[in-house]
TORZA-448316 format. One record per residue (C-alpha): x, y, z. Coordinates in pm, whole numbers, plus 50000, padded with zeros to 5 digits. Layout:
BEGIN
XYZ/...
***
This chain:
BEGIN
800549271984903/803289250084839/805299237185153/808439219685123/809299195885430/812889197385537/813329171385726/810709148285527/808069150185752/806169181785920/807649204286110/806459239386147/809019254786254/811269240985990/809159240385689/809979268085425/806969283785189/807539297484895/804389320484910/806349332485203/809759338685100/811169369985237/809359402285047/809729442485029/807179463785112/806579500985050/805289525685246/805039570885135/802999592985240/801109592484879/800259558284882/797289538784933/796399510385160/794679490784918/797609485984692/799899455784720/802729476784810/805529452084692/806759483484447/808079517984486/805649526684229/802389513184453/803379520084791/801209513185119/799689546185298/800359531585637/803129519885778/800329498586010/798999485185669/802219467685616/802299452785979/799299430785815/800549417485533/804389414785632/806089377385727/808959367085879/811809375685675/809999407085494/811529442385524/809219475885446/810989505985342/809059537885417/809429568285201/810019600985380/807109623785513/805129624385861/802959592685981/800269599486238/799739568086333/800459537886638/802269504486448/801459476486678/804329445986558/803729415386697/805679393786483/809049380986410/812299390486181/810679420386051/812719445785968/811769485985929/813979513185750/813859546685598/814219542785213/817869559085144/817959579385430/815049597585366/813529619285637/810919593385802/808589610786146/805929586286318/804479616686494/801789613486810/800479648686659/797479652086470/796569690286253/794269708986444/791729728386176/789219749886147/789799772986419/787289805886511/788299835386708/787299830987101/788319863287306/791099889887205/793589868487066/792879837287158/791439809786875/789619779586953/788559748486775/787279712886837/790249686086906/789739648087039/792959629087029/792499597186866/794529574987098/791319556187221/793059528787455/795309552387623/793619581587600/794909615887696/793299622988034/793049659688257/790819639188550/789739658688840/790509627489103/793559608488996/793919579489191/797449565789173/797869563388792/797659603088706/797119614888401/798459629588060/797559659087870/798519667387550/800659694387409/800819720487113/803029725186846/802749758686582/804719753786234/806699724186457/807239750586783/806189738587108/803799756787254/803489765987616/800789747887865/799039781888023/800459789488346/799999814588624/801659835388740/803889837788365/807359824388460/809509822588107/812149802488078/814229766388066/812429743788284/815149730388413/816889763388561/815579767288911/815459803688936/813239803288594/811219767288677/808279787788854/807379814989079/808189814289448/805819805089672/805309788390048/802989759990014/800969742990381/799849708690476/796329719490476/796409722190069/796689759290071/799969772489938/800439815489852/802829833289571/805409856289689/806009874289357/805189907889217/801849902288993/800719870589153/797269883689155/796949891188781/794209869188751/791119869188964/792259840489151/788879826989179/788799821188790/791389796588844/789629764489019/790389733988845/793889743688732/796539723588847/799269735089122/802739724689051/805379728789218/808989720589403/809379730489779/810479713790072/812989689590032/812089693489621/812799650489585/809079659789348/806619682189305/803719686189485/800459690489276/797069696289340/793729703889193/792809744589276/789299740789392/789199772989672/790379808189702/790729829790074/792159854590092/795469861389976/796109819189933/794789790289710/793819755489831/793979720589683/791699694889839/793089666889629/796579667889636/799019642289540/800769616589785/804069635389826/802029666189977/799739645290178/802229619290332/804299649290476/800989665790702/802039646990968/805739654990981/805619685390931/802309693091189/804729676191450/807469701391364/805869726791437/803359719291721/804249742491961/804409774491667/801959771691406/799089794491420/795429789791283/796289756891143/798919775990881/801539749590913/804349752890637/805859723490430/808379748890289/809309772390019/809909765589632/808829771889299/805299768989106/802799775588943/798849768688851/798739752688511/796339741888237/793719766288316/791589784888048/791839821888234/795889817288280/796329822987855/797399858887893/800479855887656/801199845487357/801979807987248/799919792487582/797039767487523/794269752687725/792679720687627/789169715687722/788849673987750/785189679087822/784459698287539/787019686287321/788159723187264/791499736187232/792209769287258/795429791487157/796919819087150/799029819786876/802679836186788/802829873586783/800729886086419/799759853786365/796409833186291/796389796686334/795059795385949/798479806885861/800559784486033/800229746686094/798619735086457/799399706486567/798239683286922/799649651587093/796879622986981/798839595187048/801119582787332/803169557087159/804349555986792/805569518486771/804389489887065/806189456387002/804759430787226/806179392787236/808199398086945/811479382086791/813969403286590/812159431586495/814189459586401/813429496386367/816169520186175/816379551686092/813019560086161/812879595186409/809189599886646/807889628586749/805509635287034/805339600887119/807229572187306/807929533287220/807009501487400/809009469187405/807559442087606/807639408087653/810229406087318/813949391987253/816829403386977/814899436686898/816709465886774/815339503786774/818479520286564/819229557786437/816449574786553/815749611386692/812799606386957/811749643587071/808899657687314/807969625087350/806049627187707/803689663787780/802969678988135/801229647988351/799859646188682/801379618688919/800569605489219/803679598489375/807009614089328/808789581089249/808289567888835/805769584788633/805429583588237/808809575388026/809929576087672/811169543087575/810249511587754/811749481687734/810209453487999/811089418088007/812479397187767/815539394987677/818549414187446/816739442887309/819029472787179/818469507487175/821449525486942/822769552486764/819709578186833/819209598987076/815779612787337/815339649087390/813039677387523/810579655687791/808599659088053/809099623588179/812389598488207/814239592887855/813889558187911/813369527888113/815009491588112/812489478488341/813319437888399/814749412988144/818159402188064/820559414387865/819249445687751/821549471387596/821979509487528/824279525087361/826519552887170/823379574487242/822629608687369/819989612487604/818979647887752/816879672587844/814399653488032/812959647488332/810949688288311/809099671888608/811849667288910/810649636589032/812339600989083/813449599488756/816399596788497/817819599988148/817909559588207/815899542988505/818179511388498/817059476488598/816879442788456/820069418888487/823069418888247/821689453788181/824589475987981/824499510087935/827579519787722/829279546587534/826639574087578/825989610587649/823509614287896/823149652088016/820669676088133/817889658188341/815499678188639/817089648388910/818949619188809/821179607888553/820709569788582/818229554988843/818709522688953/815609504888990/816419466989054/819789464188811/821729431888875/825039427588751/824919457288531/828029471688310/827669507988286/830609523888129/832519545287891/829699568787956/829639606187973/827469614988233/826349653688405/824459685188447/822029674288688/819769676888960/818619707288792/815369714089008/816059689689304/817889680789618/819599650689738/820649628089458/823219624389214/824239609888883/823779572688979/821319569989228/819819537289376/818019530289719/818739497089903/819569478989603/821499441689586/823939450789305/824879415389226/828449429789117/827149456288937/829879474888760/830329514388727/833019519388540/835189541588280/832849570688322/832929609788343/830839617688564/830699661288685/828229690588743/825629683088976/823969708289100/821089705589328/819479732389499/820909746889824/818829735190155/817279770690257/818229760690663/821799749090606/823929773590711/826769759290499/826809772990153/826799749289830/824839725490053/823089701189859/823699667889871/824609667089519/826279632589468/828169616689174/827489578989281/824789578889510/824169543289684/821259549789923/819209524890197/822039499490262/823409488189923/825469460389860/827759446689595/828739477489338/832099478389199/833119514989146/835969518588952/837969536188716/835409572288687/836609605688700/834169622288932/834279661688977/831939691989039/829699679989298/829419680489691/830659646289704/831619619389468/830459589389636/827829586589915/827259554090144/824129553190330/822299528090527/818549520390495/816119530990770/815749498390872/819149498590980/820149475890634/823649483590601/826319489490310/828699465790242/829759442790002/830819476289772/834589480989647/835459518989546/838679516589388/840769538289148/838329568689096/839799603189038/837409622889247/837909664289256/834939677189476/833779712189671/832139692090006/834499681690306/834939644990205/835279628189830/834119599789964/832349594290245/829469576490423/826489589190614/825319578890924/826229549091170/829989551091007/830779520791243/828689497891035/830459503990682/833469479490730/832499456190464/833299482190193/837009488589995/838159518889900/841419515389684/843939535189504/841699566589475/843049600989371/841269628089566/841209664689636/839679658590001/839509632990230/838219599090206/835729597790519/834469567390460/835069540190762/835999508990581/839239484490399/840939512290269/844989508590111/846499526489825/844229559989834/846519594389739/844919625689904/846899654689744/845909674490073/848589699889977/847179706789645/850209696789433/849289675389144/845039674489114/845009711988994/847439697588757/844669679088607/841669699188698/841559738688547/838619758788723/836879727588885/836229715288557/838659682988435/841669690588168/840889664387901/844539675387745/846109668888096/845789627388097/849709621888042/849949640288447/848759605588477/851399587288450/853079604388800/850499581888997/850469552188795/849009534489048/846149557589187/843419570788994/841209564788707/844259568188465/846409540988644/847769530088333/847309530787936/845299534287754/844199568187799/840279559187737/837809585287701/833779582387735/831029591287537/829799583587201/831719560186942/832179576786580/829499569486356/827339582286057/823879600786088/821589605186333/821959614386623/823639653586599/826809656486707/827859665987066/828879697987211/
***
C-alpha cells in the first residue's frame, strides 16, 4: 500500500492512501457476497457485506428489492443510498414456509426469529425489562395478535381499543361484554391481560394463570397494577367486600393465547416450540400468499460513528439505533410497524422506533414513522440533535408514557414536522435543555389516555427551552368516569407538570382541548417558575386557557403576555398585555366550529399586538416542500 505523508512525516490522521481512495459499492438482491461489488454488473448480496469492505470516503448504492438483514456501521464518512430512487426495504421480517393444517382453519409451521442478541421474548416473569413478541404480515397485511374477547378496530379509538371490563388489586379483573365467555376461560392461562382502566396514564398487564368463577387472575402483574394495591385498598376500607377491591373500569383484553384464534387473520406464536400458527384471510392458504414474521428488532445500529449517512432507504418491521455517534444523517425514509405488542413493566418508556443517544448532531429528515406499538422515536441525551420536515404518527398502540418524539438531549430541535395520532403524548420531554421546537404541526392525541397533552414534561429544568410557532389542537383524552363535569379530561396542549422551570411559550395557536397550558407543582412542593407564556392564541372548551393547578399562590415567578384567549387566563402570576374576548367578538372570527380558520390570519392584524399572529409574516407549520418520500399530508 502506498502512503503519501502530507506533512512529511507520519501522521495518521493526515496521511492519504491510494488503495483507499474513496470507492462505489453495489449491493441487489441478485448479487453475491463473494463478488467485489465495485460494479453494477457484480453487485454484493448484502448490504452487511459491504459494511466490511467499505472505507472512509466509499458510498454503496443498493439496488431495489427487500433485505432481511441487521447492518451494524461502525465506521466513518460512509455514505448509503438507493440506486436512482429505486424501491430499497431493510425488513425485520423473515418468510415463514412450509406450513401444515393444525385445527379447522388454522395452519401452523416452525418459526425461530433469527435476531440472536436481542431476541424476541414472550417470558412468563418479566422483571423490569419486558419483553417483545413478534408480529405477522400476509402478502404485506398485518396480521392481528389473537385476542379475547374479539374487539375489531383502530387501536387508538377508545370505544374500539378493547372490551370493557373492571379490573381489582388482587390480580383478578372480569369482562362486562356480551360473549365474554366464548372461550372456556380456563384454556386461556398464560395469555396476557391488557388493558387501560383507572386513571388509564398505562395499561395494566398481567400473566392469566387462574380462573373462578365468573373472573380471571394475574399473579404477576406489572408495576402500574401492583403499586396502586395500596391506594386503592385504603379507598375503600370501610366498603370492599371479600377482598374484591376495584382499581377501576376500562378497556382490555387477554392476548397472545393459542385458544383466542377464533377469527380470521389472528396468530399465536409458540416461543417454546418455535411454532407459529395462523389463521389466514378468508379462502385462503398460507401456500398461496406470502407469510411473513418480525426476526429482527433493528435494521441499521450505528455505534461510535462519524458521518454516516443513510438515504432513501425505507425499513419495515424494524427500528434504528444511533449511539454514541456525531454528523449522522438517516434521510428519506418510510419506517413502518417498526415495534409489535410488548410487555412492560412500568408505564413510563418502553420500546421505540428510532434512537438516537449521545453524541452529538445526528439528523433525522425528510421520512416519516408510522403504524407502532411503541414511541416513533427517542432523542435520548447528546447535543445538537435534530428532526425535521417529518411526519410522525400513528404510534404509541400501547397508551403508556410515550410520544411521537420523547425529547431530551440539549440543543435538541424538533422542526417543521407533522406529528399526529399517538395513544398519549405528542412530544415527551424527558430531560430537554434548551430545546427549539417549532414550526411544528402538532394533534390528535391522547387517544386511549387521561391527563396529558401535546407537550408533556414532569419537573423538568428547561434551560430556556423554546416552544414556539406551532399548531397545536385536538386532544382528546378520555372522560374521568366520577367527574361530574362533562368533557373532563385533563386534556392539555402544553403540559408542564412537577414544578417546571424555564420554558418560553410563545407564538402557538393552541385550540380543541380542555386547556391550553397547564402549570403544576411537583409533589414535593417544587414549584413553577422561571416560565414566560406570551403571545399564544389559545381557543379552548375548559373554564380557563391558561391556568395553573394547585397552590396558585406559589406561581408568581411565571409571565403571561399578550395572549389571545377565548376564556380566562387563571393563572396567578406577571401578567400585562393578555386580550380575553369574553364577549365573543373577534376569536369566532378566527376559529369556525372549534377548529382554527387557516384562511382567517389577515383578522390578525386587528390585535397586532396580542396573539400568535402579532405581526407579519403570516407563518404556517408543518412540513417544508420537498421531493419523495415521505407521502404527502392530509
Amino acid at each position: 500500500m502506498l502512503i503519501i505523508s502530507i506533512q512529511g512525516h507520519w501522521d495518521y490522521e493526515k496521511s492519504v492512501s491510494l488503495y483507499d481512495a474513496p470507492h462505489t459499492y453495489f449491493v441487489s438482491p441478485e448479487g453475491n457476497d463473494s463478488n467485489p461489488g465495485m460494479k453494477i454488473e457484480e453487485p454484493l448480496r448484502t448490504i452487511s457485506a459491504a459494511v466490511t469492505k467499505m472505507q472512509p470516503g466509499d458510498t454503496c448504492f443498493i439496488r431495489g428489492g427487500i433485505y432481511r438483514e441487521t447492518i451494524k456501521i461502525k465506521g466513518r464518512d460512509l455514505t448509503f443510498k438507493n440506486y436512482k430512487n429505486e424501491k430499497v426495504t431493510v425488513s425485520g421480517l423473515d418468510v415463514v414456509k412450509n406450513w401444515v393444517p393444525f385445527d379447522g382453519q388454522t395452519y401452523s409451521a416452525y418459526f425461530k426469529p433469527s435476531d440472536k442478541e436481542n431476541n424476541l421474548s414472550m417470558p412468563r416473569h418479566l422483571g423490569n425489562r419486558g419483553g417483545l413478541f413478534t408480529q405477522v404480515f400476509a402478502d404485506g397485511e398485518l396480521m392481528e395478535i389473537s385476542k379475547f374477547p374479539n374487539q375489531p378496530g383502530d387501536l387508538l379509538h377508545w370505544e374500539t381499543h378493547g372490551t370493557p371490563v373492571t379490573a381489582y388489586v388482587d390480580g383478578t379483573f372480569k369482562f362486562e361484554a356480551p360473549g365474554a365467555k366464548e372461550i372456556p376461560p380456563p384454556s386461556l392461562e398464560g395469555g396476557i391481560f391488557h388493558a387501560m382502566v383507572d386513571k388509564k396514564f398505562g395499561p395494566l398487564q398481567g400473566v392469566v394463570d387462574d380462573f373462578n368463577g365468573d373472573s380471571f387472575r394475574c399473579s404477576w402483574r406489572s408495576e402500574g397494577w401492583r403499586k396502586s394495591t395500596l391506594d386503592h385498598f385504603v379507598k375503600y376500607l370501610f366498603t370492599a367486600k371479600n377482598g374484591g377491591v376495584p382499581m377501576g373500569r376500562g378497556r382490555g383484553f387477554i392476548a397472545h393465547h393459542l385458544a383466542a384464534i377464533d377469527k380470521e387473520k389472528e396468530w399465536y406464536w409458540d416461543k417454546r416450540q418455535n411454532k407459529l400458527y395462523l389463521k389466514p384471510p378468508k379462502g385462503k392458504k398460507p401456500s398461496q400468499m406470502i407469510i411473513e414474521a418480525k426476526s429482527r428488532i433493528n435494521a441499521f445500529v450505528i455505534n461510535f460513528s462519524q458521518n454516516i449517512v443513510i438515504s432513501g432507504i425505507d425499513i419495515k418491521a424494524a427500528g434504528v439505533e444511533l449511539n454514541n455517534s456525531t454528523y449522522c444523517r438517516l434521510d428519506h425514509m418510510d419506517i413502518t410497524y417498526p415495534v409489535p405488542f410488548y410487555m412492560h413493566n412500568h408505564e413510563l418508556g418502553g420500546y421505540v422506533t428510532v434512537k438516537i443517544k449521545n453524541g452529538s448532531n445526528n439528523k433525522f429528515t425528510n421520512s416519516r414513522i408510522a403504524h407502532s406499538w411503541g414511541s416513533g422515536m427517542t432523542v435520548e441525551l447528546g447535543t445538537d440533535h435534530e428532526v425535521s420536515n417529518c411526519i410522525i404518527e400513528d404510534v404509541n398502540w400501547m397508551g403508556n408514557y410515550n410520544a411521537c418524539i420523547n425529547v431530551g438531549g440539549r440543543n435538541t430541535r424538533v422542526v417543521n414536522n407533522v406529528l399526529r395520532k399517538s395513544g398519549r403524548f405528542i412530544l415527551w420531554g424527558i430531560g430537554v435543555k434548551k430545546g427549539w421546537i417549532a414550526y411544528n404541526d402538532m394533534y390528535d392525541c391522547m387517544k386511549i389516555g387521561q391527563d396529558g397533552g401535546v407537550f408533556y414534561t414532569n419537573g423538568a429544568l428547561g434551560d430556556s427551552t423554546v416552544i414556539a410557532y406551532n399548531w397545536i389542537h385536538d386532544v382528546h383524552g378520555i372522560t374521568y368516569e366520577d367527574s361530574n363535569r362533562p368533557n373532563h379530561n385533563i386534556a392539555i396542549g402544553v403540559y408542564l407538570d412537577g414544578g417546571c422551570r424555564d420554558f418560553l411559550i410563545h407564538h402557538n395557536v393552541i385550540w380543541g382541548m380542555e386547556h391550553a397550558v397547564i402549570l403544576s407543582p411537583g409533589r414535593n412542593g417544587k414549584l413553577a417558575q422561571g416560565n414566560i407564556i406570551m403571545n399564544n392564541t389559545c381557543y379552548v372548551y375548559g373554564k380557563g386557557s391558561i391556568v395553573t393547578f394547585n397552590q396558585p399562590g406559589m406561581y408568581k415567578a411565571n409571565v403571561y403576555k399578550n395572549n389571545l384567549t377565548n376564556k380566562k387566563i387563571g393563572a396567578l402570576g406577571e401578567k400585562s398585555g393578555n386580550h380575553w374576548d369574553q364577549q365573543g367578538k373577534f376569536m369566532p372570527l378566527l376559529f369556525t366550529d372549534g377548529a382554527f380558520n387557516k384562511g382567517s390570519l389577515e383578522r390578525a392584524r386587528e390585535f397586532p399586538s396580542a396573539g400568535a399572529y402579532d405581526k407579519p409574516p403570516f407563518w404556517v407549520p408543518g412540513l417544508k416542500k420537498r421531493e419523495g418520500k415521505p407521502s404527502t399530508v392530509d
